[in-house]
N, C-alpha and C positions, 0 to 999 in steps of 0.2 A: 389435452392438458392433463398431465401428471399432478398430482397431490405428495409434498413430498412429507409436509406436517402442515396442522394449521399455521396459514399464514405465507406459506414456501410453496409455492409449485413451478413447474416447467412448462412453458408454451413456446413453442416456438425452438427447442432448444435453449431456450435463455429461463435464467430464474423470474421468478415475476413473486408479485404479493408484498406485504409489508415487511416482510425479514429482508425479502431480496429490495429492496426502496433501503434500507438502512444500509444494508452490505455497499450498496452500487454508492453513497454518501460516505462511507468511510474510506472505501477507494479512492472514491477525487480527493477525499480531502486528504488523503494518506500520499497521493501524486503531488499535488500542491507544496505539501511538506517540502517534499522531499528536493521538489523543483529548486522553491526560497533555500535551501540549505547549500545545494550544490552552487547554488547564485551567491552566497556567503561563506564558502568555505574556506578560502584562502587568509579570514578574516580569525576564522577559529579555533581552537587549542585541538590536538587530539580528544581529547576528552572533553570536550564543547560538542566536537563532531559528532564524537560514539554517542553521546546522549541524544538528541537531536534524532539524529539516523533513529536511536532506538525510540523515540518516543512516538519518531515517524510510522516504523513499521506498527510498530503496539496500534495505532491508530489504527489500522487495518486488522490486524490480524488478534489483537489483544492479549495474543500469549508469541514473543519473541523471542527468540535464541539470542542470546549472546554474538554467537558465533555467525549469524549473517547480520546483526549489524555491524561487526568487523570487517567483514566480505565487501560490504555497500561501504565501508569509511575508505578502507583500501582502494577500492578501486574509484572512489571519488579524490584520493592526495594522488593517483597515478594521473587523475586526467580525464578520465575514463566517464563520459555522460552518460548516467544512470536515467535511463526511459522507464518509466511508469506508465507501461500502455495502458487507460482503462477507452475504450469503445463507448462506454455509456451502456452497456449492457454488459451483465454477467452470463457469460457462455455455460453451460452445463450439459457435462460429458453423457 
């Protein structure tokens, strides 16, 4: 087991501890999101989307680019099923 800071470490390859328990809970519920939205999209504005998509990824990541929630709105008006693989564990490299 790696110590990456308190609270974070490595076992197994995957993160573990209470940082990584909050990470692995913003992920589902960042896939979730993202699930319901693709399930209602046809329903909502451009701009109903890009918010949505964006509040989705912030949900994960807390700091989002503009510019990939435009990538994820695009390729959700093309068709295009946006997978949100999370495993139930966080891999680390």
């Amino acid at each position: 087991m790696t110590t990456l800071e308190e609270g974070l470490h490595v076992r197994d390859g995957y993160a573990a501890g209470p940082l990584a328990e909050s990470a692995e809970r913003r992920a589902a519920r960042a896939g979730m999101l993202l699930g319901d939205i693709q399930a209602r999209a046809t329903a909502l504005s451009d701009a109903e989307l890009f918010d949505q998509v964006h509040h989705a990824l912030r949900h994960f990541t807390q700091r989002t680019h503009a510019g990939q929630a435009r990538a994820l709105v695009g390729q959700i008006r093309r068709g295009t099923v946006v997978a949100w693989d999370y495993p139930g564990r966080l891999p680390c490299a």
